[in-house]
PLY file of the C-alpha trace (Angstrom):
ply
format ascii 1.0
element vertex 543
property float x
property float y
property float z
element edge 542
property int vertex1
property int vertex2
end_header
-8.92 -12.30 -33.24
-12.32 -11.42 -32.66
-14.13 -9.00 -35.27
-17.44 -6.79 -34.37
-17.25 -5.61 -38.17
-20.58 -7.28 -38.90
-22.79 -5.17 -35.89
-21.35 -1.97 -37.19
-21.33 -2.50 -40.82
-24.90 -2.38 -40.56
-25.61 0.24 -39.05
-23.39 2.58 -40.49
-26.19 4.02 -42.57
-27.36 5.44 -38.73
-24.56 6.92 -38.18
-24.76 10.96 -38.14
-22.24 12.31 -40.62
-20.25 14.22 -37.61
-18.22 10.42 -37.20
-15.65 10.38 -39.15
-14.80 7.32 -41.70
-11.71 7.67 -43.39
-12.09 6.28 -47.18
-9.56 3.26 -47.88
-8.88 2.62 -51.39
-6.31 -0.10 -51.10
-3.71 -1.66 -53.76
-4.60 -3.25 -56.31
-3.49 -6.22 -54.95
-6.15 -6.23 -52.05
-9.03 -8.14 -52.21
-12.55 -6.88 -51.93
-12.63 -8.51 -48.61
-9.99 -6.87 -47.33
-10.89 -3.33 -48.76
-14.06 -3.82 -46.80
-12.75 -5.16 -43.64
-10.35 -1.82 -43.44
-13.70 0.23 -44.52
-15.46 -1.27 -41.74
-12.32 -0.31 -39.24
-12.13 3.33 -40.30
-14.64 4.66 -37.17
-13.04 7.74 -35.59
-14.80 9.25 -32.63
-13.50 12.82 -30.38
-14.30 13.19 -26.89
-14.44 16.08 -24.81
-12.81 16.22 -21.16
-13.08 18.73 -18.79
-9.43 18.46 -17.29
-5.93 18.14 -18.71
-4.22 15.02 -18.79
-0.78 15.89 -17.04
1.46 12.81 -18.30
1.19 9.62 -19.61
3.24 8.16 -17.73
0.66 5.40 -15.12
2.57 5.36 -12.02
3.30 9.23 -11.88
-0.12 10.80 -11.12
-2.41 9.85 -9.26
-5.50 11.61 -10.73
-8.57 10.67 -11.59
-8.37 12.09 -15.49
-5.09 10.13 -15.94
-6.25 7.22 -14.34
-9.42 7.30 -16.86
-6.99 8.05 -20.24
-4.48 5.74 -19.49
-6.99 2.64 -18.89
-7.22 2.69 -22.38
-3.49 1.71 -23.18
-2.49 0.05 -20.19
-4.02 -2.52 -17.62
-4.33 -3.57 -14.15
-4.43 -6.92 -12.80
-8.01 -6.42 -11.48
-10.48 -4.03 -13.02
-13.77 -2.70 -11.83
-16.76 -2.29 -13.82
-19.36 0.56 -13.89
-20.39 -0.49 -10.59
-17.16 -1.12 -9.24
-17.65 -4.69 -8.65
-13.97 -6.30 -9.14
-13.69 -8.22 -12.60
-10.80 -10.19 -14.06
-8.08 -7.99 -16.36
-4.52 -9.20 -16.49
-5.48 -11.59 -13.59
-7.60 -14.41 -14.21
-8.17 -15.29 -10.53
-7.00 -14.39 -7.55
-7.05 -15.65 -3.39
-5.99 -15.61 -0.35
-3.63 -18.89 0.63
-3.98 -17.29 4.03
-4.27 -14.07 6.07
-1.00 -12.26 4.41
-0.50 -14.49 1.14
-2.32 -13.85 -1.75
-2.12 -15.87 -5.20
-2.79 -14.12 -8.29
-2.99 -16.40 -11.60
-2.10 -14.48 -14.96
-3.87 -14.05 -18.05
-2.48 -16.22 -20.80
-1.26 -15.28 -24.62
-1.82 -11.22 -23.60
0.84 -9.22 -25.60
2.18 -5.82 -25.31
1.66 -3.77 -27.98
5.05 -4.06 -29.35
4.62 -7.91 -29.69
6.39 -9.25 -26.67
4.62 -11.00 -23.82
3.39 -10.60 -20.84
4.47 -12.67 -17.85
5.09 -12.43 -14.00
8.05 -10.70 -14.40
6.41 -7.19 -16.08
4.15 -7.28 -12.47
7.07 -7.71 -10.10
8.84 -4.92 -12.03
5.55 -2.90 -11.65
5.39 -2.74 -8.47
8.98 -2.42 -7.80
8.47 0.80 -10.05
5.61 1.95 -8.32
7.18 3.65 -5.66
10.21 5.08 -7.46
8.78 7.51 -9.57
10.72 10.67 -9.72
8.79 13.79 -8.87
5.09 12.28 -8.53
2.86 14.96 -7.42
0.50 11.87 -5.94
2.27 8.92 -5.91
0.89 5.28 -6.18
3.16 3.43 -3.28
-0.23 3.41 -1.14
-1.52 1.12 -3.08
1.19 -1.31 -2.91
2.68 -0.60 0.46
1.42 -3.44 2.25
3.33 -5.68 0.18
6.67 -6.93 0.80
7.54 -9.66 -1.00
6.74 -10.98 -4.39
7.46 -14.61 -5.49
7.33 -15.47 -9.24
5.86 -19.26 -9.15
5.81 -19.44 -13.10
5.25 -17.46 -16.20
2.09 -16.90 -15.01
1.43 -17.16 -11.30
2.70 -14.83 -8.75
2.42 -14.46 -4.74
2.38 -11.51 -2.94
2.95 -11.86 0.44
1.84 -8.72 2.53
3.22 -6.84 5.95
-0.46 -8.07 7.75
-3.13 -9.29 6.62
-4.91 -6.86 3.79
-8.43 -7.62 2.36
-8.23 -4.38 0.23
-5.33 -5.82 -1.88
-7.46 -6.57 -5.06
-9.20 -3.61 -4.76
-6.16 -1.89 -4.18
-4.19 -3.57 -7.23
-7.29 -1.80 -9.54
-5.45 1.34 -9.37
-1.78 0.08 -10.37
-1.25 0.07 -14.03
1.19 -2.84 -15.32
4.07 -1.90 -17.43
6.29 -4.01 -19.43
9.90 -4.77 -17.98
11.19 -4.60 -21.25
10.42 -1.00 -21.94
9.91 0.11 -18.20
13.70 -0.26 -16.77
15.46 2.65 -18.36
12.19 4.78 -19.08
11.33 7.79 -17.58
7.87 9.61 -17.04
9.35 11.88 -20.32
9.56 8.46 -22.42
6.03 7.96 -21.38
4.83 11.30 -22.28
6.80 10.87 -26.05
5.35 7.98 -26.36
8.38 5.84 -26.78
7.63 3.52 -23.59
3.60 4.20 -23.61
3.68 0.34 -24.64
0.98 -1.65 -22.98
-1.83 -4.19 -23.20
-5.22 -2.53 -23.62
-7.62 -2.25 -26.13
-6.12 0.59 -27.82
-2.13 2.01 -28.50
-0.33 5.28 -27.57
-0.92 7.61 -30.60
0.21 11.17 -29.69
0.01 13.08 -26.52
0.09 16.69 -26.72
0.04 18.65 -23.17
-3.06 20.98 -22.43
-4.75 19.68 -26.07
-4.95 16.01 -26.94
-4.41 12.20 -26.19
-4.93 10.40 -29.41
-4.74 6.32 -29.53
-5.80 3.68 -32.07
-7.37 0.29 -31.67
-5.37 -2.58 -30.88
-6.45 -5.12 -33.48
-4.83 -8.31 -31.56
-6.03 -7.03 -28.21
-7.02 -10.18 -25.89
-10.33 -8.83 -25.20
-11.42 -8.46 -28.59
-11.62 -5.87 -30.92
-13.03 -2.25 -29.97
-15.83 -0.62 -31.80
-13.65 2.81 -32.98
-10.60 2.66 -34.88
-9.32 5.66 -33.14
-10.04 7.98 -30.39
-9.27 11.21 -30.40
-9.22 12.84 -26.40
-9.45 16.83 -26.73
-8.87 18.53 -23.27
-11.46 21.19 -23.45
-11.50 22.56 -19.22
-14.00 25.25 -20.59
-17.52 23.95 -19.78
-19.11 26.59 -22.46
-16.37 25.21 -24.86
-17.13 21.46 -24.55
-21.04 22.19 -25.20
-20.62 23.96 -28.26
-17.54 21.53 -29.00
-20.64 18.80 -28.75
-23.24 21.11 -30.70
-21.16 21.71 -33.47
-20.23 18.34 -34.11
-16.32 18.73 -33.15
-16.64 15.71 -31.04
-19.20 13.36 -30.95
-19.11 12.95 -27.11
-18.44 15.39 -23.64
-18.14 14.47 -19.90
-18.90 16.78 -17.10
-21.69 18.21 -18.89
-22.41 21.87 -17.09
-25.62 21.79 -14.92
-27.15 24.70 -16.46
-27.14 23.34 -19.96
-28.38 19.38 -18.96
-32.31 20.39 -19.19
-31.39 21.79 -22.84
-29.66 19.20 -23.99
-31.78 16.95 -22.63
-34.70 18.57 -24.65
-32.96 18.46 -27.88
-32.89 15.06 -30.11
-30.08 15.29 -31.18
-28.37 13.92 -28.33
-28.30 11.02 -25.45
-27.73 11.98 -22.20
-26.49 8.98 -19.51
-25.82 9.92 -15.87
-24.71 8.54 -12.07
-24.29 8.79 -8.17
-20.59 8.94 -8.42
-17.94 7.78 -6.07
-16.43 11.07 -5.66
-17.00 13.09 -2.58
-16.83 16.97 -2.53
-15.64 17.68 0.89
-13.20 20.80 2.52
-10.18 19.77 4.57
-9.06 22.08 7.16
-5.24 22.48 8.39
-4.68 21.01 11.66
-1.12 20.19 11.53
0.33 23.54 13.38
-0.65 25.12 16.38
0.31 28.43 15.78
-2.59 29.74 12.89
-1.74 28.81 9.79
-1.51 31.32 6.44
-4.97 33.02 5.23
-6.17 32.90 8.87
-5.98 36.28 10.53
-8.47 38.29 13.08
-10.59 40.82 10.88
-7.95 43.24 10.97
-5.56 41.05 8.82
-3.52 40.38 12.33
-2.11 36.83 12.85
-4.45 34.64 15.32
-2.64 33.46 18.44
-3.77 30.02 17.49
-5.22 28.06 15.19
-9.15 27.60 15.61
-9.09 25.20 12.85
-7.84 22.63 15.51
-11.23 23.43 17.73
-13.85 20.80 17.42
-16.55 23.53 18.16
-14.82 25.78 15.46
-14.88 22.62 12.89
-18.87 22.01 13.83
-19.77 25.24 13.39
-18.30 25.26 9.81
-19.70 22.77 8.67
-23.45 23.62 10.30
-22.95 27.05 8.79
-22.78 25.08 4.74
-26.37 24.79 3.54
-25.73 21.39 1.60
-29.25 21.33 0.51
-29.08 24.84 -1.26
-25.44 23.73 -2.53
-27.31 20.27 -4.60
-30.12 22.16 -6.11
-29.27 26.13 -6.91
-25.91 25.57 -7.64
-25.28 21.82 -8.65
-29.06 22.26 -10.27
-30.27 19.21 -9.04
-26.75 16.81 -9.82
-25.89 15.92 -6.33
-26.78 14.41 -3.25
-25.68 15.70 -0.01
-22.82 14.20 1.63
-22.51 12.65 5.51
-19.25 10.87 5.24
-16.81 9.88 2.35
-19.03 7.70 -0.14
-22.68 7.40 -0.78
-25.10 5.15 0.94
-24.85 2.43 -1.73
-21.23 1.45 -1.16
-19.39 -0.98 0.92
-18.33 0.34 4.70
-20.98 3.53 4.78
-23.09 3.56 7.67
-26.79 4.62 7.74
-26.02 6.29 11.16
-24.42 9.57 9.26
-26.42 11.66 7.81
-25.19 15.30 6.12
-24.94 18.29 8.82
-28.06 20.17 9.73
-28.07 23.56 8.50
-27.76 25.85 11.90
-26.05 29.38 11.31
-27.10 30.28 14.77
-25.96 26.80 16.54
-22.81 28.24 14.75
-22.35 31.48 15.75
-23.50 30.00 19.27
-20.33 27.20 19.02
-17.96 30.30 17.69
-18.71 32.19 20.49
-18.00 29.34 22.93
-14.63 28.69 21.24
-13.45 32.38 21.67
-14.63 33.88 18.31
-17.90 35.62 19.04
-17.33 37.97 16.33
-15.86 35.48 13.82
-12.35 35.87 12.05
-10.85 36.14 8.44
-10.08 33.51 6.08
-9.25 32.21 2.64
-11.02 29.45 0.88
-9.16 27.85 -1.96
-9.72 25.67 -4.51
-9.86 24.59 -8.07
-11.64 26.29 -10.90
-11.66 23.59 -13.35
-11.44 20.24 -11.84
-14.62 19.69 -10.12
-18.31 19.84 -11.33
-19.25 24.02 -10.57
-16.00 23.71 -8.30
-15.49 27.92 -8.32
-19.27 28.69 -7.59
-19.05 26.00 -4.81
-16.30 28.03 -3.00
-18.04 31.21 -3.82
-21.46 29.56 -2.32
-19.46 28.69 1.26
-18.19 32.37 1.47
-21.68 33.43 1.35
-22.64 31.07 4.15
-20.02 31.80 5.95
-20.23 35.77 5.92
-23.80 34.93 7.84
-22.34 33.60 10.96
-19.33 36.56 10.89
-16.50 35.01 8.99
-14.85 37.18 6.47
-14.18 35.26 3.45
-11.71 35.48 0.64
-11.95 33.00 -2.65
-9.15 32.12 -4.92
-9.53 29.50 -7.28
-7.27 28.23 -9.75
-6.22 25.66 -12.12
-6.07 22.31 -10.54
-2.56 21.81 -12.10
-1.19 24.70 -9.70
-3.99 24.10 -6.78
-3.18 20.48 -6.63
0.45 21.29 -6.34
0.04 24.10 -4.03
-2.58 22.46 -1.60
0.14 19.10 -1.29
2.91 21.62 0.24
0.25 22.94 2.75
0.43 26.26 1.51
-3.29 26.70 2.17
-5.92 26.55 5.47
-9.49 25.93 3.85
-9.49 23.76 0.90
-11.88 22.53 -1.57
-11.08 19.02 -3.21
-12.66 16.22 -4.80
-12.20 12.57 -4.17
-13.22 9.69 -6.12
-12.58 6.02 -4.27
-11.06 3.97 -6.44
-12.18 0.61 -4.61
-15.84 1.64 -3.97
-15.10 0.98 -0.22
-15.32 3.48 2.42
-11.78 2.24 4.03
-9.56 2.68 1.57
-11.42 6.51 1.28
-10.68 6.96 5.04
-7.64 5.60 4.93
-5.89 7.94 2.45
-8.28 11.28 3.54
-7.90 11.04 7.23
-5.41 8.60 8.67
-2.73 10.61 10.40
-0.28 10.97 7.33
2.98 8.51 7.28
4.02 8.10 3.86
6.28 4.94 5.50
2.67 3.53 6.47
0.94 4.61 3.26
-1.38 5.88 5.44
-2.95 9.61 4.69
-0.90 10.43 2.16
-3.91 12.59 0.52
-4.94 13.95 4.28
-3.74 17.76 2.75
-5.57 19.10 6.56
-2.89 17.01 8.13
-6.04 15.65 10.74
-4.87 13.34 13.28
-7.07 11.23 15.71
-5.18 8.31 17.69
-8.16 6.80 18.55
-9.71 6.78 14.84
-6.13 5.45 13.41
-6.44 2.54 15.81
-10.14 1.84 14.75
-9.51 2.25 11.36
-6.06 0.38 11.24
-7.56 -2.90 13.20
-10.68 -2.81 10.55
-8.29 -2.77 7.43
-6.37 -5.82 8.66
-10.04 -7.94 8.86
-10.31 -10.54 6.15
-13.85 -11.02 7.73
-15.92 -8.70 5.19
-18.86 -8.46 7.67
-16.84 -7.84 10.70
-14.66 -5.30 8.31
-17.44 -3.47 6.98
-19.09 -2.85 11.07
-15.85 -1.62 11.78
-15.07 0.72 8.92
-18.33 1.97 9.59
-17.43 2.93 13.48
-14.15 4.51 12.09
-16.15 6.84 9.47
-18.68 8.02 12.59
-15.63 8.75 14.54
-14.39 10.90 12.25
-17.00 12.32 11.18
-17.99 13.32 14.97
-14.75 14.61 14.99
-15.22 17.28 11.69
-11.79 15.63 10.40
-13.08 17.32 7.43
-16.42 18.53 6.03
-18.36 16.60 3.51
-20.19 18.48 1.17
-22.07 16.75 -1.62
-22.03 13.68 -4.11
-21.64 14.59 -7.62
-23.54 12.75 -10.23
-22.00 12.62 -13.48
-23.60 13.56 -16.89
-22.15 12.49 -20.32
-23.52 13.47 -23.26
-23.02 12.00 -26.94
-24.59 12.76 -29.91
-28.18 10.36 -30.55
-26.64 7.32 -32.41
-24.43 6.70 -29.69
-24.72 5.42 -25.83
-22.34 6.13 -22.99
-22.83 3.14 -20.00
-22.35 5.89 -17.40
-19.62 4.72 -14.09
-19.62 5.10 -10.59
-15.65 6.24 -10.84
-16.55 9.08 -13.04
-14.00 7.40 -15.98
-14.68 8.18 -19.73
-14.15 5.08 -21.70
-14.09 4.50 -25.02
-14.56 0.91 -24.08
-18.20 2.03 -22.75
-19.38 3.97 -26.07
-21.49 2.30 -28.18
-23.84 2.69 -30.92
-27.04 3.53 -29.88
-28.92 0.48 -31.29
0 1
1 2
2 3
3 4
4 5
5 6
6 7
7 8
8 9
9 10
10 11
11 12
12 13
13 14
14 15
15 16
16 17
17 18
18 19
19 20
20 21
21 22
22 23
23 24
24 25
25 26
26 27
27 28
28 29
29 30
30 31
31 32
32 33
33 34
34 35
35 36
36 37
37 38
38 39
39 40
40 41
41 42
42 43
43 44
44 45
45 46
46 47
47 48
48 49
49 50
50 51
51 52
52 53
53 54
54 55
55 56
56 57
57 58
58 59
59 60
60 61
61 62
62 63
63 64
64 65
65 66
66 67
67 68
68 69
69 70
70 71
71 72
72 73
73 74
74 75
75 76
76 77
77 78
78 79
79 80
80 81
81 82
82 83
83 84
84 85
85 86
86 87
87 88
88 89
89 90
90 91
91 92
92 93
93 94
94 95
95 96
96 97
97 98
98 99
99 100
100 101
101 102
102 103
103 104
104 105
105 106
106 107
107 108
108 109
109 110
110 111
111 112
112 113
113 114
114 115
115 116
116 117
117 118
118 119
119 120
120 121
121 122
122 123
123 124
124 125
125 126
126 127
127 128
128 129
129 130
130 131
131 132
132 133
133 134
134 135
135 136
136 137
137 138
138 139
139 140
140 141
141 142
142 143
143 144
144 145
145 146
146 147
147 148
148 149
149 150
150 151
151 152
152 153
153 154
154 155
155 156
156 157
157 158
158 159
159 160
160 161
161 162
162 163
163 164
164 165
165 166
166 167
167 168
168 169
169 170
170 171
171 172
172 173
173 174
174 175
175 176
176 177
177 178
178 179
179 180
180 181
181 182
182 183
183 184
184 185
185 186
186 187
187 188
188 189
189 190
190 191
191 192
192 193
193 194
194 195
195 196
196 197
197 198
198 199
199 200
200 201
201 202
202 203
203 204
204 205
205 206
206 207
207 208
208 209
209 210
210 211
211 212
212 213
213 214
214 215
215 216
216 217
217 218
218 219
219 220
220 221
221 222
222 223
223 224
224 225
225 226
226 227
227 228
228 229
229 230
230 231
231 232
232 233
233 234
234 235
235 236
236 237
237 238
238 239
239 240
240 241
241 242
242 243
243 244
244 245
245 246
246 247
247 248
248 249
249 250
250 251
251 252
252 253
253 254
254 255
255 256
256 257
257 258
258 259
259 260
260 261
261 262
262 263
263 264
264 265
265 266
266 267
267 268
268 269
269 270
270 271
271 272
272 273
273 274
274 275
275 276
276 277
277 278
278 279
279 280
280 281
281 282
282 283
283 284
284 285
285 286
286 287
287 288
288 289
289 290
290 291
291 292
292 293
293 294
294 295
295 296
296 297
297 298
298 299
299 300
300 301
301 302
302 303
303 304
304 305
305 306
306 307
307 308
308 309
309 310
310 311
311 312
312 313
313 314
314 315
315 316
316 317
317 318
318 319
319 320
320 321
321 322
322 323
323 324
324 325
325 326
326 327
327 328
328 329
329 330
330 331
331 332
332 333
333 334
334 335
335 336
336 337
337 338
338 339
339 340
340 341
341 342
342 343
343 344
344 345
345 346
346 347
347 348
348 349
349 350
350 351
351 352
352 353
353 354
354 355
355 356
356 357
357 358
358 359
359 360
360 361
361 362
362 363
363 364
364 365
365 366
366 367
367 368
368 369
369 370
370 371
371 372
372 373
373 374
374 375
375 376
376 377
377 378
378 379
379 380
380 381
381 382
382 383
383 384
384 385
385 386
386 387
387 388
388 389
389 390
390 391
391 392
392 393
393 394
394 395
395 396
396 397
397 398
398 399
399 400
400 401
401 402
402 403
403 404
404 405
405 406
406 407
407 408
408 409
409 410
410 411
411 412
412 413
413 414
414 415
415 416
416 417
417 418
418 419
419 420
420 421
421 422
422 423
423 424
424 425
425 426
426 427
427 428
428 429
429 430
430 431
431 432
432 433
433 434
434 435
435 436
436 437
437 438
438 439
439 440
440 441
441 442
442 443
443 444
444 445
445 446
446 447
447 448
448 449
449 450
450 451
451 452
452 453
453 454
454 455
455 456
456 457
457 458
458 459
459 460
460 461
461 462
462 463
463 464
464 465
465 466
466 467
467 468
468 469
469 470
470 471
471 472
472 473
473 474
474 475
475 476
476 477
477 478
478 479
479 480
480 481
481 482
482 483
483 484
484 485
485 486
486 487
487 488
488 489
489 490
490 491
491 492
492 493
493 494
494 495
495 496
496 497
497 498
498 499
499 500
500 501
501 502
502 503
503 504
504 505
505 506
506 507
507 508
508 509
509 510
510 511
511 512
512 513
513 514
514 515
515 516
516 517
517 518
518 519
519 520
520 521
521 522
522 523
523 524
524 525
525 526
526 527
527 528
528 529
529 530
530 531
531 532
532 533
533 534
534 535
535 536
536 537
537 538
538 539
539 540
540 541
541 542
């Protein structure tokens, strides 16, 4: 087992009182070395998050705050780190024999936190599981579609053989927690929630989940990896932005994420705290339903009349939406600065973006003038939906398009609510102009494409998040024949076509960028990620 006790038992003394350290008197029977060892352990640290965790169960949710909690009890066979760049986890190693096999080699003497251990078999059941989840609100499957067969060489080697050849399947395999067999075959997502089969192999165990309020976990002292710096973690689920700053200020938790905008300069002013911050993966963007002819609900002529079709199937009716969307006023009045504006799905910096893309021109009159050509010269009626406590400012960003779009002679309505009904709502279709977030798990622009804008087939696992139901033969064919190169320079040239396509197409309007802000109190240090995730793992002390 190996112990950090020695960096941190000197510098307790820098520690500011708001960390908690529990007092351990011991029995008699206890050495001194033993008492000290458990005095050195007791480091409690709270966190503030600015959305609910909605179960604990891995394979149910597919979400970027459950993805983030749950890291810390269970692992994938591939991880990224704070750049995204693939690193081993539960797999050591990992290649492809050829153009649809790929070996995976196993980490040896990992246990689960109930003792037992981990082998090939807990991955095949994994991704048997995957799929089968009762009642997932975004389900997993895409990320394991492409494979259809799984051969268990030995304890600890395993080949998955896939249905054409996939370069994405590492990245891919990132998002798939692995569950123990043992627990995982007569569990359900309500055992996971309990706690009674949250059971896996990270750096810290299942301590108490509490919907709306808390995830709590402790440090696993025989983790594999080493021991963690905190003895337990305390996650507190404040969506408030006002109520995770003073949470902060007051010393009820020595760390936030999603720090507000308006209150970075401030904090950032004060000593008393560390700020860390960066480009994200996650894209704000609107998707737009296309999948009916006939217009869809919350799109009606200015007299509240039904439309005799849908305009949101118009390319000129798309362009002129998004021209209308001053991006630049969006990133500095009302993300103050904490954004860049967006062109296609990911930033500049990441793997399949192309230079060629760059974020609409702001044109209210080339607008009107393409509204007018499409039949609408004096605009129409709409809703905009979206979330009001998912996204960085995600309210003021609907209210901001409304404004825009009541220049070129579109009525606009807002309703924003809490992502656990707008997530839910906007998957049945129930809306025509959404607002969503989305945050690419394998820092590549295909996989992004592949889940926002493929024409949906959940058989495929293609577009299963396309909520604007956009469909483009041309761009499915483009994008399908760039996902089956193993070729990463050839792959990444033809991603990049397949984004400008769609993109020239409007099959849904990027907006912005975020950059994410954490803030902890001085004597700590957040290493800031590209995925937006809140680790514990990435908290340090300061010095």
């Amino acid at each position: 087992m190996i112990y950090v006790h020695r960096i941190f038992t000197a510098l307790l003394a820098t520690v500011p009182m708001s960390l908690t350290y529990a007092v351990t008197s011991g029995a008699a029977a206890q050495t001194s070395t033993q008492a000290a060892t458990k005095s050195a352990h007791a480091r409690d640290i709270s966190i503030g998050l600015q959305a609910a965790i909605t179960s604990m169960d891995p394979h149910y949710h597919n979400v970027g705050p459950n993805n983030s909690t749950l890291r810390h009890i269970f692992q994938p066979l591939v991880a990224p780190d704070e750049n995204q760049k693939l690193t081993p986890a539960l797999a050591t190693s990992w290649r492809a024999i050829d153009d649809t096999t790929w070996e995976f080699k196993l980490r040896k003497n990992v246990r689960w936190h109930d003792g037992s251990a981990f082998t090939a078999d807990d991955v095949a059941f994994t991704l048997k599981r995957v799929p089968n989840v009762p009642n997932s609100p975004s389900s997993f499957a895409t990320f394991t579609k492409p494979i259809i067969d799984v051969k268990i060489i030995d304890l600890h080697t395993i080949i998955f053989k896939t249905a054409f050849p996939h370069p994405l399947l590492p990245s891919d395999l990132t998002a798939v927690a692995i569950i123990s067999k043992a627990v995982g075959e007569k569990a359900t997502t309500d055992d996971y929630n309990s706690g009674k089969a949250a059971i896996g192999t990270g750096p810290y165990k299942f301590v108490e989940y509490v919907a709306n309020q808390r995830v709590v976990v402790k440090a696993n002292y025989d983790y594999w990896g080493g021991e963690e710096p905190w003895d337990k973690v305390t996650f507190k689920m404040l969506t408030s932005p006002a109520a995770r700053v003073a949470a902060l200020l007051s010393g009820n938790v020595e760390m936030i994420e999603t720090v507000p905008t308006a209150d970075i300069s401030q904090l950032e002013k004060n000593t008393k705290f560390a700020l860390s911050n960066k480009v994200s993966n996650r894209v704000i963007y609107a998707h737009l339903n296309q999948h009916q002819d006939k217009a869809p609900v919350f799109l009606t002529d200015k007299a509240g009349k039904a439309l005799e079709k849908n305009p949101l199937k118009d390319l000129r009716v798309r362009k002129a939406l998004s021209m209308a969307i001053n991006r630049d006023a969006i990133v500095s009045r009302v993300m103050e600065g904490r954004a860049v504006a967006a062109s296609q799905l990911l930033a500049d910096n990441f793997f399949g973006t192309s230079r060629k893309l760059k974020p609409a021109k702001f044109d209210p009159e080339g607008a009107k003038k393409l509204l007018a050509e499409a039949g609408y010269p004096n605009g129409f009626a709409m809703t905009i939906h979206g979330p009001n406590n998912r996204y960085i400012n995600d309210a003021a960003i609907a209210q901001t398009i409304a404004q825009f779009y009541s220049r070129i002679g579109i009525e606009v309505k807002v309703d924003t609510m809490p992502s656990s009904v707008y997530f839910t709502r906007a998957s049945k279709l129930e809306f025509s102009y959404m607002v969503l977030g989305w945050g690419t798990e394998s820092g590549e622009q295909g996989s992004a494409l592949r889940s926002l804008l493929a024409t949906y087939d959940t058989a495929k696992g293609m577009g299963v998040t396309n909520r604007g139901r956009y469909s483009n033969p041309a761009f499915d064919k483009a994008l399908g024949e760039a996902l089956v190169t193993m070729d990463d320079k050839k792959r990444e040239s033809m991603i990049q076509r397949a984004a400008e396509m769609a993109m020239e197409d409007v099959g849904l309007i990027p907006l912005h960028y975020e950059v994410s802000t954490w803030a902890t109190t001085k004597a700590l240090k957040y290493i800031p990620r590209t995925d937006q995730y809140t680790l514990a793992m990435n908290l340090k002390l300061a010095k």
